[in-house]
C-alpha positions in Angstrom: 0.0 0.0 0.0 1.1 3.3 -0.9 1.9 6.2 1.7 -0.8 9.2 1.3 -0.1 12.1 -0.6 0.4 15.3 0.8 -3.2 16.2 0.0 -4.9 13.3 0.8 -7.7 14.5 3.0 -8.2 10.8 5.3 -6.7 12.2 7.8 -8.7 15.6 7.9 -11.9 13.5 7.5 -10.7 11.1 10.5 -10.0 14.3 12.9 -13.6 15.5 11.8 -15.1 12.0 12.5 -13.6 12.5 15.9 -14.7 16.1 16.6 -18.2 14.5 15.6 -17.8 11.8 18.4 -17.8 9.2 16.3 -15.9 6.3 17.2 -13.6 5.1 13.9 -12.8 1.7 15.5 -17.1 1.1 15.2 -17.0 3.1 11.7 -15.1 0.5 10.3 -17.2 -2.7 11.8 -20.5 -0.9 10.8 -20.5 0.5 7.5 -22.1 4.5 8.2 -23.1 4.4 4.1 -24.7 2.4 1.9 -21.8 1.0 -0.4 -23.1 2.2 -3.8 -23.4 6.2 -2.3 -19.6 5.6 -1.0 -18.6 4.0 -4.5 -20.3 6.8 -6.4 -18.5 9.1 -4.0 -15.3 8.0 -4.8 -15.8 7.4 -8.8 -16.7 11.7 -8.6 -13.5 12.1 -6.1 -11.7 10.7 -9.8 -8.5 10.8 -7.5 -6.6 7.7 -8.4 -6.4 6.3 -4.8 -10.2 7.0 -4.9 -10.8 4.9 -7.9 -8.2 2.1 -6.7 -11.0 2.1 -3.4 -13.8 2.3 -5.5 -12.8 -0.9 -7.7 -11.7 -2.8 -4.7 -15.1 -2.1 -3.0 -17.0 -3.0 -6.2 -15.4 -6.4 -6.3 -15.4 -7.4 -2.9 -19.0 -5.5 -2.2 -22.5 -8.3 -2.3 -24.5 -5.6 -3.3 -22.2 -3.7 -5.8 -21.6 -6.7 -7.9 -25.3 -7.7 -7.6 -26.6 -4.7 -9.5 -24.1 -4.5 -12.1 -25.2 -8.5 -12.8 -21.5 -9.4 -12.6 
C-alpha cells in the first residue's frame, strides 16, 4: 500500500469524525453508508487512490456486484 499524498484528505476527515464523536474503531465494523453512495463518491472524487477504493469495493461488495449482474 502506498503512503498518502500530501493532500490526501483521510486524515482531515478522520479528525472530523472525531470532533463528531464518532468512534472510527465502530465506523469500520458498521459501515455509516450504503456502499453504492460511497462507490459513487469515490468514482466523482476521480483521485486515483479514490478509484483504486472504489474498484476494490466493487469487487469485494455483495450488493455492488449484484446490480451490475457481474
Amino acid at each position: 500500500m502506498t503512503p498518502p499524498a500530501a493532500d490526501d484528505p483521510a486524515p482531515a476527515v478522520l479528525d472530523a469524525l472525531r470532533a463528531l464523536g464518532l468512534d472510527v474503531a465502530v465506523a469500520r465494523r458498521r459501515p455509516l453508508a450504503p456502499a453504492p453512495l460511497v462507490y459513487a463518491d469515490l468514482v466523482a472524487a476521480g483521485y486515483p487512490r479514490c478509484l483504486d477504493a472504489a474498484a476494490r469495493l466493487r469487487s469485494a461488495d455483495d450488493l455492488l456486484r449484484h446490480l451490475d449482474g457481474s
